[in-house]
PQR file with spaces between the fields and no chain letter, atoms N, CA, C, O and H, PARSE charges and radii, in Angstrom:
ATOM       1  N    UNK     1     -13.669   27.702   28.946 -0.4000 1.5000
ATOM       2  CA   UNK     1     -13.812   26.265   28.869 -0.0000 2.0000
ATOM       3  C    UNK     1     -14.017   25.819   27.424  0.5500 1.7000
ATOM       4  O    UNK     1     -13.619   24.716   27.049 -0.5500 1.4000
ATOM       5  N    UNK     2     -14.725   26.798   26.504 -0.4000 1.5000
ATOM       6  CA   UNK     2     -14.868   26.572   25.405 -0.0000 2.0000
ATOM       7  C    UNK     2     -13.926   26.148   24.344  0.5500 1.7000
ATOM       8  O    UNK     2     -13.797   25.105   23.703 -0.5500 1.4000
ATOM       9  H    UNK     2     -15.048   27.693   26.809  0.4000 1.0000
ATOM      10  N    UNK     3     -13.139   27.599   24.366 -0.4000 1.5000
ATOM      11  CA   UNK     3     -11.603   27.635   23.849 -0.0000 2.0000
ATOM      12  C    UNK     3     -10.952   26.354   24.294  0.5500 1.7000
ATOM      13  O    UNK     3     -10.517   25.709   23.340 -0.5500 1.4000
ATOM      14  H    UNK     3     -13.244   28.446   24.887  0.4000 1.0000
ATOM      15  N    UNK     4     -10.735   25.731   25.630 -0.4000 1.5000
ATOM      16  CA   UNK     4      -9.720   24.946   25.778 -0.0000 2.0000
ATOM      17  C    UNK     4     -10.358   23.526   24.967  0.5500 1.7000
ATOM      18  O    UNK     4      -9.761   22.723   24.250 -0.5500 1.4000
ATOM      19  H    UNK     4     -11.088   26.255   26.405  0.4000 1.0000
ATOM      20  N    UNK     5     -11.684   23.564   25.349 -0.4000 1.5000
ATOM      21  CA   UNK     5     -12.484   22.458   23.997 -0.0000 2.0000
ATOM      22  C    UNK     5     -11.643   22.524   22.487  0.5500 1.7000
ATOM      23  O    UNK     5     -10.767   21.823   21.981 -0.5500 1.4000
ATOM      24  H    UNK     5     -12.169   24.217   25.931  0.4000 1.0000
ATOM      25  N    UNK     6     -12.210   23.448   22.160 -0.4000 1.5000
ATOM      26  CA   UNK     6     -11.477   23.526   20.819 -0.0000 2.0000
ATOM      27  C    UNK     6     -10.422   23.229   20.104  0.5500 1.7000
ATOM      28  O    UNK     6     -10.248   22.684   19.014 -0.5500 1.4000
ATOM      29  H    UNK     6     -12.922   24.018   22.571  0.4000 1.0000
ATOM      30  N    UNK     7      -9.429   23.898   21.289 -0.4000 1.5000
ATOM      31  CA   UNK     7      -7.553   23.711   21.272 -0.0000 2.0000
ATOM      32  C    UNK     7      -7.533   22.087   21.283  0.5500 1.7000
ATOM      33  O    UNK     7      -6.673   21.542   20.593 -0.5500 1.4000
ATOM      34  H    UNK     7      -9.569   24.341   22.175  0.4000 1.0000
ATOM      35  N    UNK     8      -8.379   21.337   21.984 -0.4000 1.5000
ATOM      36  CA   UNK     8      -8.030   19.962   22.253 -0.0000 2.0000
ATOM      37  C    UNK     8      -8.264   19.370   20.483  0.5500 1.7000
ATOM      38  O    UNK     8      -7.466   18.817   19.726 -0.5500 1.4000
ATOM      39  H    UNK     8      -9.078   21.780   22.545  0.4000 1.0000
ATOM      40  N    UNK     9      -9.336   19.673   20.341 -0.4000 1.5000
ATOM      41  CA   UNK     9      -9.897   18.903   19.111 -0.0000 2.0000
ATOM      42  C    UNK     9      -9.073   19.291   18.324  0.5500 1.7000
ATOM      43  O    UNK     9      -8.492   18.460   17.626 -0.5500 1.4000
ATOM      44  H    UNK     9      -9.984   20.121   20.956  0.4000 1.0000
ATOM      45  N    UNK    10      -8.766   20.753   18.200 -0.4000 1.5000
ATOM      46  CA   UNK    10      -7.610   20.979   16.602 -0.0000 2.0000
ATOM      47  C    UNK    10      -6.416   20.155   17.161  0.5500 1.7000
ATOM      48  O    UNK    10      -5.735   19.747   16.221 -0.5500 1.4000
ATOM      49  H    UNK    10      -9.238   21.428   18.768  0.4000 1.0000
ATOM      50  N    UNK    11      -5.924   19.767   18.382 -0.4000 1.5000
ATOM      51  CA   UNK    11      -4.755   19.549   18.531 -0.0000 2.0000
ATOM      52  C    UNK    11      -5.135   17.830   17.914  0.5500 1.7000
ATOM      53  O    UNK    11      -4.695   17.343   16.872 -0.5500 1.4000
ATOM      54  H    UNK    11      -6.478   20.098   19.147  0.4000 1.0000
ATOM      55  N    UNK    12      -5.758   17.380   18.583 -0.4000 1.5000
ATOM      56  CA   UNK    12      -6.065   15.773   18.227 -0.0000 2.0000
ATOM      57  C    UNK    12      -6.168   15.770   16.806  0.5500 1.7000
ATOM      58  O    UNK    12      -5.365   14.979   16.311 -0.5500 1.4000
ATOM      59  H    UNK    12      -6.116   17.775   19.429  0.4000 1.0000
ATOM      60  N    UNK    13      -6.982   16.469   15.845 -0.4000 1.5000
ATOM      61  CA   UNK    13      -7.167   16.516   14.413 -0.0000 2.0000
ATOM      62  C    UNK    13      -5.705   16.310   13.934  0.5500 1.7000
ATOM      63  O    UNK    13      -5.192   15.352   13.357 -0.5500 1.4000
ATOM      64  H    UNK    13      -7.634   17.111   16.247  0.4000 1.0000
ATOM      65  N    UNK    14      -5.104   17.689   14.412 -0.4000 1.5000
ATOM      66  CA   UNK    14      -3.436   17.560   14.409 -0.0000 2.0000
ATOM      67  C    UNK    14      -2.462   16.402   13.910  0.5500 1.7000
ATOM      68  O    UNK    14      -1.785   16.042   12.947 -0.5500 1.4000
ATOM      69  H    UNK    14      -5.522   18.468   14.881  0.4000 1.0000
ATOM      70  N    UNK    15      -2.985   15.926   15.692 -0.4000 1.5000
ATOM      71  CA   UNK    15      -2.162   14.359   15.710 -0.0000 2.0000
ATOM      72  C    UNK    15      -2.524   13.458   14.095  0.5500 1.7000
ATOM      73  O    UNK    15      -1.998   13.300   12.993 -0.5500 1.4000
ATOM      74  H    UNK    15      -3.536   16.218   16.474  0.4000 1.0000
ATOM      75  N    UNK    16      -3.769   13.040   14.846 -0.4000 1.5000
ATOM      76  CA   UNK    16      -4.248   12.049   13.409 -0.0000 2.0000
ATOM      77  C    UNK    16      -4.025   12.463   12.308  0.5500 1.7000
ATOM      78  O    UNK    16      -4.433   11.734   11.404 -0.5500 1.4000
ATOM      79  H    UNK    16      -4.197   13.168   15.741  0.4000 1.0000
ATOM      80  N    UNK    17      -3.436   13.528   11.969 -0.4000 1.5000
ATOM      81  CA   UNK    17      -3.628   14.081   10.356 -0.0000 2.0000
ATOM      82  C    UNK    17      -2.021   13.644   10.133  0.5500 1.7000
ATOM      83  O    UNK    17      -1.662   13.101    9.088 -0.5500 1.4000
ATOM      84  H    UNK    17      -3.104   14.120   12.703  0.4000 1.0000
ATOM      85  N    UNK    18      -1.089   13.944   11.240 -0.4000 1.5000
ATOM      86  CA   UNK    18       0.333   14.060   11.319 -0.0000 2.0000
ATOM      87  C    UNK    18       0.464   12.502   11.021  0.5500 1.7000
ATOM      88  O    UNK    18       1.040   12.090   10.015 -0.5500 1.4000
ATOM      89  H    UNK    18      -1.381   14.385   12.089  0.4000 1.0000
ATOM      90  N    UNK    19      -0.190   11.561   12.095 -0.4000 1.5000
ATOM      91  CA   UNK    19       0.120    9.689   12.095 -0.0000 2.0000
ATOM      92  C    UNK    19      -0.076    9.495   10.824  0.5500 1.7000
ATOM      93  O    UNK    19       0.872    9.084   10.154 -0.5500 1.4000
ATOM      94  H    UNK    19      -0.659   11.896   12.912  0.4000 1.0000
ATOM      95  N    UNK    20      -1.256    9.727   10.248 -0.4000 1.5000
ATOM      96  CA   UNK    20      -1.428    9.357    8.848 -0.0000 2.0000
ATOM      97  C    UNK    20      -0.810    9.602    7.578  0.5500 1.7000
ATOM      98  O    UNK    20      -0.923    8.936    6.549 -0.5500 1.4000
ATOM      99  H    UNK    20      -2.026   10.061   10.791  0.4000 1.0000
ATOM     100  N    UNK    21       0.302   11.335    7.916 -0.4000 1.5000
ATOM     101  CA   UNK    21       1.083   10.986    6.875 -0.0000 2.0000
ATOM     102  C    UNK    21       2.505   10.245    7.627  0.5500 1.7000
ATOM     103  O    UNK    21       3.401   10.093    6.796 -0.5500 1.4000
ATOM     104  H    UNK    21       0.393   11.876    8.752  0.4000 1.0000
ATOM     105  N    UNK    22       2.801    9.855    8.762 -0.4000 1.5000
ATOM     106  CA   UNK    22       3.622    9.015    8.637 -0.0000 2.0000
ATOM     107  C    UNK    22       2.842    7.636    8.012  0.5500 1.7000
ATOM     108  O    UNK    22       3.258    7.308    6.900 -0.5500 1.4000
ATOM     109  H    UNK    22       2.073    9.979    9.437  0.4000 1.0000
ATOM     110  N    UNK    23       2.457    7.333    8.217 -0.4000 1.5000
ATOM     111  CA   UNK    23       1.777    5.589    7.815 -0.0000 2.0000
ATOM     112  C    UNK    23       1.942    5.804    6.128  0.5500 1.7000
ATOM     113  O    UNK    23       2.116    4.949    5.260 -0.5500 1.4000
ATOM     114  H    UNK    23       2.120    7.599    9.120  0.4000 1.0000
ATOM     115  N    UNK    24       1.819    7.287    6.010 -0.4000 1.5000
ATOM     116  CA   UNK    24       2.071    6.424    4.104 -0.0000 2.0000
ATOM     117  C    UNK    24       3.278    6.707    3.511  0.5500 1.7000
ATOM     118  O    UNK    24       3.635    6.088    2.508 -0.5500 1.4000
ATOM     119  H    UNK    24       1.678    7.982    6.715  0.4000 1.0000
ATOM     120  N    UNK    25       4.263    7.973    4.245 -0.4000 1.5000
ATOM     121  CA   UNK    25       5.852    7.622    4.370 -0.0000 2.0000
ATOM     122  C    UNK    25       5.989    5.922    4.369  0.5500 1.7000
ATOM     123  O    UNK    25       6.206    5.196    3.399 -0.5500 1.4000
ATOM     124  H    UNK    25       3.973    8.476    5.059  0.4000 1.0000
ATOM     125  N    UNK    26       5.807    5.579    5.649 -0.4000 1.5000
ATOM     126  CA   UNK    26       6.436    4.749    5.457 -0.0000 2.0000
ATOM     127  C    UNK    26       6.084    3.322    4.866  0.5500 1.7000
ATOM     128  O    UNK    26       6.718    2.271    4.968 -0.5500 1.4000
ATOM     129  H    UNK    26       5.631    6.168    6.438  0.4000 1.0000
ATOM     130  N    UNK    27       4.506    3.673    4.011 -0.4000 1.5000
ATOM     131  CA   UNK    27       4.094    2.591    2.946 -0.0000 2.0000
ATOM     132  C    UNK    27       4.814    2.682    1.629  0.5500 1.7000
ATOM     133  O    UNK    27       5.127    1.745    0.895 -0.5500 1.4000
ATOM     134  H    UNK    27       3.990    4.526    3.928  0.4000 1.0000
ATOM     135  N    UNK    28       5.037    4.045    1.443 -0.4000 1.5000
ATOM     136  CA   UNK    28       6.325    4.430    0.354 -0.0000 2.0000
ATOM     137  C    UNK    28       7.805    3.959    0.384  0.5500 1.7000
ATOM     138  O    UNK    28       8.607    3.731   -0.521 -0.5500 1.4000
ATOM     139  H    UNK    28       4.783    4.806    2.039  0.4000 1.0000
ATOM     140  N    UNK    29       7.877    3.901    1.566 -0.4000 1.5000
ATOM     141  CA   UNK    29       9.102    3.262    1.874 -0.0000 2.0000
ATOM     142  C    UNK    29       9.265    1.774    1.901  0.5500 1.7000
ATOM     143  O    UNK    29      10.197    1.302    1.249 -0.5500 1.4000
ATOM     144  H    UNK    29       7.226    4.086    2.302  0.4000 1.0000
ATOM     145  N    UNK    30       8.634    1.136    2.437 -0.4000 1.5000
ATOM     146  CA   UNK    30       8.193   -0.339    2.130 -0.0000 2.0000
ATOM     147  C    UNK    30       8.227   -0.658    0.978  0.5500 1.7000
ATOM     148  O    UNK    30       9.019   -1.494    0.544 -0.5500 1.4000
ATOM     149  H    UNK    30       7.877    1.518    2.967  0.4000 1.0000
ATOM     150  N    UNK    31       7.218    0.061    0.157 -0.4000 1.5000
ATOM     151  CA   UNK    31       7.118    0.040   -1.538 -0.0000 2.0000
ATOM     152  C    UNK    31       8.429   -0.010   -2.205  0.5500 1.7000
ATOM     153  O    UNK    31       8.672   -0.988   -2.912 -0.5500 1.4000
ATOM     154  H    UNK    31       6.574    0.740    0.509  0.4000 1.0000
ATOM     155  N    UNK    32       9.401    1.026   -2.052 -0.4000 1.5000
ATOM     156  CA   UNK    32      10.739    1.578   -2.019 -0.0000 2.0000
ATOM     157  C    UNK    32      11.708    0.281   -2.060  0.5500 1.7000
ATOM     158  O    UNK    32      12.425    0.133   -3.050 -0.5500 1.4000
ATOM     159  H    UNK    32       9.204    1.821   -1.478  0.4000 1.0000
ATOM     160  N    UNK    33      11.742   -0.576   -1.100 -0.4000 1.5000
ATOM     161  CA   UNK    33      12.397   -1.651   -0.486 -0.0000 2.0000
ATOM     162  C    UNK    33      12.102   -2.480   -1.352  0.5500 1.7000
ATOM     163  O    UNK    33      12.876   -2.855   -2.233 -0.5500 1.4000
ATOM     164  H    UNK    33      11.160   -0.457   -0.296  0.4000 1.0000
ATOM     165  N    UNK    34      10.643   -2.960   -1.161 -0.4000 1.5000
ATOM     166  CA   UNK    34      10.304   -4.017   -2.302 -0.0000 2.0000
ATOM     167  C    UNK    34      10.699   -4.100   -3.835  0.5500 1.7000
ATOM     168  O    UNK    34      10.855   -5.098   -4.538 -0.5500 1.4000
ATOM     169  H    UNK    34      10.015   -2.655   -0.446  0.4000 1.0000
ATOM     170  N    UNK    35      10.817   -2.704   -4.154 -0.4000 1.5000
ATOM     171  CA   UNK    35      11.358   -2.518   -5.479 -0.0000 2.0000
ATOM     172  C    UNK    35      12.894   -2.604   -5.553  0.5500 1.7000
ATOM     173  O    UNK    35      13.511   -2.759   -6.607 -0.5500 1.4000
ATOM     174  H    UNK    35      10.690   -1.894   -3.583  0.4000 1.0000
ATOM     175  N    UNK    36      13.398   -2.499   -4.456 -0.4000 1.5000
ATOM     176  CA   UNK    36      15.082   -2.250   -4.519 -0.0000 2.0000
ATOM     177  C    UNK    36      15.733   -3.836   -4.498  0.5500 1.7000
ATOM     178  O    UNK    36      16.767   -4.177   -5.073 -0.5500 1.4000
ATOM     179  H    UNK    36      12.897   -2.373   -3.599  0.4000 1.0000
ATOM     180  N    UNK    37      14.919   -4.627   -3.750 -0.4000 1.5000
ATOM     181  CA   UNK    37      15.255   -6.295   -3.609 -0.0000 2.0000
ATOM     182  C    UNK    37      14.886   -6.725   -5.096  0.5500 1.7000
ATOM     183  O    UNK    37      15.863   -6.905   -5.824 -0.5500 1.4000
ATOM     184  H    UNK    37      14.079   -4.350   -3.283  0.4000 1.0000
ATOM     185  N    UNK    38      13.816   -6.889   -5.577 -0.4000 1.5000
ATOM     186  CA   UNK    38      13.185   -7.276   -6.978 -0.0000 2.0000
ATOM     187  C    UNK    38      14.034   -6.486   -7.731  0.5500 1.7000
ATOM     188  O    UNK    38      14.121   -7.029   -8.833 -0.5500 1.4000
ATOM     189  H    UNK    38      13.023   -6.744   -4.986  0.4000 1.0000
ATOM     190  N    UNK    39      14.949   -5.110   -7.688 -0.4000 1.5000
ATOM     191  CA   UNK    39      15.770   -5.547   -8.935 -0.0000 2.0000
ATOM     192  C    UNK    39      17.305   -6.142   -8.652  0.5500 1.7000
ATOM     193  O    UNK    39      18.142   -6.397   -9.518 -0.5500 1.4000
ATOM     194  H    UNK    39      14.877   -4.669   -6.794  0.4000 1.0000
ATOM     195  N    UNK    40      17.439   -6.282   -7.316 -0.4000 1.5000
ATOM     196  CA   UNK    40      18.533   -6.689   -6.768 -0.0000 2.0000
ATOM     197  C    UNK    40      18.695   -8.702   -7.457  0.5500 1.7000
ATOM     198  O    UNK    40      19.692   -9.240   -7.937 -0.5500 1.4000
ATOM     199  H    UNK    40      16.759   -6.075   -6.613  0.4000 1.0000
ATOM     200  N    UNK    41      17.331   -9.291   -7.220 -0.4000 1.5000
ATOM     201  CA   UNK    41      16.941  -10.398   -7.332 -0.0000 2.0000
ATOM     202  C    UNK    41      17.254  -10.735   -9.239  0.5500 1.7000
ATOM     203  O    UNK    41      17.691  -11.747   -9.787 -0.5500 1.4000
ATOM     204  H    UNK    41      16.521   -8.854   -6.830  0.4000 1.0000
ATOM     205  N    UNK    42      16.832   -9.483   -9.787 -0.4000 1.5000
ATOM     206  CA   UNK    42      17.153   -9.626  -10.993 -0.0000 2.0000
ATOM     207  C    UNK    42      18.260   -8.971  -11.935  0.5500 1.7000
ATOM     208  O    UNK    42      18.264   -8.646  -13.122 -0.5500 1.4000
ATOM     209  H    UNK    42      16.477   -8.661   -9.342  0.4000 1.0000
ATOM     210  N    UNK    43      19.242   -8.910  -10.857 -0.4000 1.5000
ATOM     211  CA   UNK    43      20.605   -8.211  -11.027 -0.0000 2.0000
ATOM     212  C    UNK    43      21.033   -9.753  -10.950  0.5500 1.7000
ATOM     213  O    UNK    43      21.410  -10.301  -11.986 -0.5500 1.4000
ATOM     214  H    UNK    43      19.239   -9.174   -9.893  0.4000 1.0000
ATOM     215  N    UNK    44      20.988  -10.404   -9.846 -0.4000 1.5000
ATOM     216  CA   UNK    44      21.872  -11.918   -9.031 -0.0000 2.0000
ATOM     217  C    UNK    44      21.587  -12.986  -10.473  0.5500 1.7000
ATOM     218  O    UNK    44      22.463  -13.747  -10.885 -0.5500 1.4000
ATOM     219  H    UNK    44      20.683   -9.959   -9.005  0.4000 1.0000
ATOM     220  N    UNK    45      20.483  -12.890  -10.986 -0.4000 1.5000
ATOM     221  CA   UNK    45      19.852  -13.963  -12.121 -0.0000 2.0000
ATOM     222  C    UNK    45      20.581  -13.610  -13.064  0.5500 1.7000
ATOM     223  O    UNK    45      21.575  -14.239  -13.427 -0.5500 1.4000
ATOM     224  H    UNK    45      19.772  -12.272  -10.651  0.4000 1.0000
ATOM     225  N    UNK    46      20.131  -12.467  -13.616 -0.4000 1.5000
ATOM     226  CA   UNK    46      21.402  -12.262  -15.308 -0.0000 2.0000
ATOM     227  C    UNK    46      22.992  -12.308  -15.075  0.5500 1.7000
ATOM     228  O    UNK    46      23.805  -12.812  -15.849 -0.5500 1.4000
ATOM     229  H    UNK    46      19.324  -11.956  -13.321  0.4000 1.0000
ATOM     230  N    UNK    47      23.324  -11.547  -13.598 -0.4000 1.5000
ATOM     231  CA   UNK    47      24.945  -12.447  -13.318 -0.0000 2.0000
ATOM     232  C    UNK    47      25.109  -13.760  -13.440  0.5500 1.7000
ATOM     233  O    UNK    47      26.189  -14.255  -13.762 -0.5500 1.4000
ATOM     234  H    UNK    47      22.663  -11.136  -12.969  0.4000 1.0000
ATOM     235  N    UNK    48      24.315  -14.270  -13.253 -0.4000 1.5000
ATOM     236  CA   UNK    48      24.662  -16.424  -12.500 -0.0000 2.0000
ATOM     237  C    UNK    48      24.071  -16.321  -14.715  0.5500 1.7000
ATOM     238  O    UNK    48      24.921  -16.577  -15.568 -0.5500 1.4000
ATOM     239  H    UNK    48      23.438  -13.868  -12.991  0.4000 1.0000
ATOM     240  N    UNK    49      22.948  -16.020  -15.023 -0.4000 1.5000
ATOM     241  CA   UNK    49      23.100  -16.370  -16.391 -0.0000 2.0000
ATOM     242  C    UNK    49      24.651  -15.963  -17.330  0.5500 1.7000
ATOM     243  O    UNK    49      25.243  -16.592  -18.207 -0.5500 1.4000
ATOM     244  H    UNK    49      22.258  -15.812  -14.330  0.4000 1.0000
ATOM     245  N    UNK    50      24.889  -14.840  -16.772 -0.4000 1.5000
ATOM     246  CA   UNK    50      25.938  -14.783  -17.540 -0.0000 2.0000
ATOM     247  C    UNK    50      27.335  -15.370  -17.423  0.5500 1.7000
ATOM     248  O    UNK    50      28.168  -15.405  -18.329 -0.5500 1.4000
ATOM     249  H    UNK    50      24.408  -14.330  -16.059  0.4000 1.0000
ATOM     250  N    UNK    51      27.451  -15.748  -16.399 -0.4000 1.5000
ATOM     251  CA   UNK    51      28.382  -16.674  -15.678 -0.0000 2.0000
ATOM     252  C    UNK    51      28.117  -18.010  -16.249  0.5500 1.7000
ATOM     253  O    UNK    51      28.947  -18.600  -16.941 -0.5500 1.4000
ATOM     254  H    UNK    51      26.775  -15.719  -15.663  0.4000 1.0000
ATOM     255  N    UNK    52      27.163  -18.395  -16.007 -0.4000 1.5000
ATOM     256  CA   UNK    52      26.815  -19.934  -17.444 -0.0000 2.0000
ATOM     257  C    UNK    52      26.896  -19.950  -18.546  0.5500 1.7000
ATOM     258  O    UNK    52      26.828  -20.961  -19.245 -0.5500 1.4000
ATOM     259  H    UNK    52      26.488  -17.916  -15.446  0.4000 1.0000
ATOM     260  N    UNK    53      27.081  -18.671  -18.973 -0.4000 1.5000
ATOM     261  CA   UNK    53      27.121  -18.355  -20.901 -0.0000 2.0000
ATOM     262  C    UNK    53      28.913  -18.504  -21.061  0.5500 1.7000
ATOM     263  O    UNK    53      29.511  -19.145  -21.926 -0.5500 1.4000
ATOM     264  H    UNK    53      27.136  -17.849  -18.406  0.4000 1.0000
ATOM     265  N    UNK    54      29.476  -17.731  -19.986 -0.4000 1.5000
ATOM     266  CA   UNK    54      31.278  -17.642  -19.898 -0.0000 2.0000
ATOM     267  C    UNK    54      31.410  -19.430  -20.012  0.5500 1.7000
ATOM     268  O    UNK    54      31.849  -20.078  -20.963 -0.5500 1.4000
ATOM     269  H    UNK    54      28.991  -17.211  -19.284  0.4000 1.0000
ATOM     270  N    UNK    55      30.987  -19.824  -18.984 -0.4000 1.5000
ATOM     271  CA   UNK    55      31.645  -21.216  -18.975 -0.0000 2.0000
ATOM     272  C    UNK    55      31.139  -22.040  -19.874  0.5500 1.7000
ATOM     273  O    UNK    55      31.841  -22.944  -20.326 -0.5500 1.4000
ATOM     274  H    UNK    55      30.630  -19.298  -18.212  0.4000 1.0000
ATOM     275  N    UNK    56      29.537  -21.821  -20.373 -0.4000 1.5000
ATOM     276  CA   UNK    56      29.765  -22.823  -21.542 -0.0000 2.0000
ATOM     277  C    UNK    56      30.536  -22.332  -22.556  0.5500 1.7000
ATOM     278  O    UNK    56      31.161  -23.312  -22.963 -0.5500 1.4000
ATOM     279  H    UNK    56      28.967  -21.086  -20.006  0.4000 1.0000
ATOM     280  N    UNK    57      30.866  -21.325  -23.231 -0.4000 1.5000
ATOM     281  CA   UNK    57      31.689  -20.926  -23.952 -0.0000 2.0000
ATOM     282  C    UNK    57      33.463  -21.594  -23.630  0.5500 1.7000
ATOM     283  O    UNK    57      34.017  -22.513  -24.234 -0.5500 1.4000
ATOM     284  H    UNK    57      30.359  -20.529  -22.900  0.4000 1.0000
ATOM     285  N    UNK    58      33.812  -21.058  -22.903 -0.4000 1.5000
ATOM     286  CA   UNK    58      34.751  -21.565  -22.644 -0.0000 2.0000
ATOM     287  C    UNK    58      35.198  -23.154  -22.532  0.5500 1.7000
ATOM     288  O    UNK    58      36.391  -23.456  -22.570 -0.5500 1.4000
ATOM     289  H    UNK    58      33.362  -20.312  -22.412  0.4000 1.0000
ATOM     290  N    UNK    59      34.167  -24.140  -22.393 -0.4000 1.5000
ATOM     291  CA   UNK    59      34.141  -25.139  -22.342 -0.0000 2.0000
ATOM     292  C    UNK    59      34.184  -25.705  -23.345  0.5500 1.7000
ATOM     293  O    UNK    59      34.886  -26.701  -23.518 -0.5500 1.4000
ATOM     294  H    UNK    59      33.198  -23.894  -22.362  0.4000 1.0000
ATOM     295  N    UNK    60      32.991  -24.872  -24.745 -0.4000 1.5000
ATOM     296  CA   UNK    60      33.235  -25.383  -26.256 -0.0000 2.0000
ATOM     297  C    UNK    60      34.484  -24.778  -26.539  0.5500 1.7000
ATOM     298  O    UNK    60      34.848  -25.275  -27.605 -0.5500 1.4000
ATOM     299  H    UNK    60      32.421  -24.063  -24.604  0.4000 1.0000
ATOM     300  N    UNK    61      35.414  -23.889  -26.106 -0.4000 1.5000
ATOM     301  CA   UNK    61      36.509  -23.632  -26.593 -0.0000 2.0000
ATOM     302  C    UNK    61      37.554  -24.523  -26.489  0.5500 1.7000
ATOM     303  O    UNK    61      38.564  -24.575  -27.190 -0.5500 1.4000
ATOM     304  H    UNK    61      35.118  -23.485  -25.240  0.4000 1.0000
ATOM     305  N    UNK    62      37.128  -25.453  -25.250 -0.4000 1.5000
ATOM     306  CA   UNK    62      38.445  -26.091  -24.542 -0.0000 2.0000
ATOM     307  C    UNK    62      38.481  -27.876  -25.237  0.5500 1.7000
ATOM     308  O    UNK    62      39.254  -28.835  -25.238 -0.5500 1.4000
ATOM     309  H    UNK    62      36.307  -25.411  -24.680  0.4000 1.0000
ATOM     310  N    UNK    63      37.113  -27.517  -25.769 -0.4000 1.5000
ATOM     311  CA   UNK    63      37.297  -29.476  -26.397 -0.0000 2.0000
ATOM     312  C    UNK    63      38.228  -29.697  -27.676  0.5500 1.7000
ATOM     313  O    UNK    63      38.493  -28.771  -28.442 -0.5500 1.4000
ATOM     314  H    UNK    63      36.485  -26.739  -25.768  0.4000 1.0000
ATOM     315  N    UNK    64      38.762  -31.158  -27.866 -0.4000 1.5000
ATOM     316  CA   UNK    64      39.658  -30.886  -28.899 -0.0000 2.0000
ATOM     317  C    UNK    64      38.539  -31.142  -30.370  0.5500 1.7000
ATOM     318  O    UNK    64      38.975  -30.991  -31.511 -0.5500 1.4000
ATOM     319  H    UNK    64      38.547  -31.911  -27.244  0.4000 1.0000
């Protein structure tokens, strides 16, 4: 009866030890994401800036 005590508790320790490194997988991963949008966000900004630099250029090119 003892033994099967035991087996339970290492097994439960087990579990909880196992959940907890998923939970910070996947806080790393979250983290991961957040960083991949924020440079995505600042990929979209220096395009659209540089896209306003083409056309004003082109625009002082085009006046007489």
């Amino acid at each position: 009866m003892f033994e099967g005590k035991e087996k339970r508790k290492d097994l439960i320790q087990e579990l909880r030890s196992t959940h907890a490194l998923q939970d910070a997988e996947q806080q790393v991963k979250r983290q991961e994401k957040q960083a991949t949008l924020a440079l995505q966000r600042q990929r979209r900004l220096y395009e659209h800036k540089v896209s306003l630099s083409y056309i004003h250029v082109y625009d002082t090119i085009q006046k007489p």
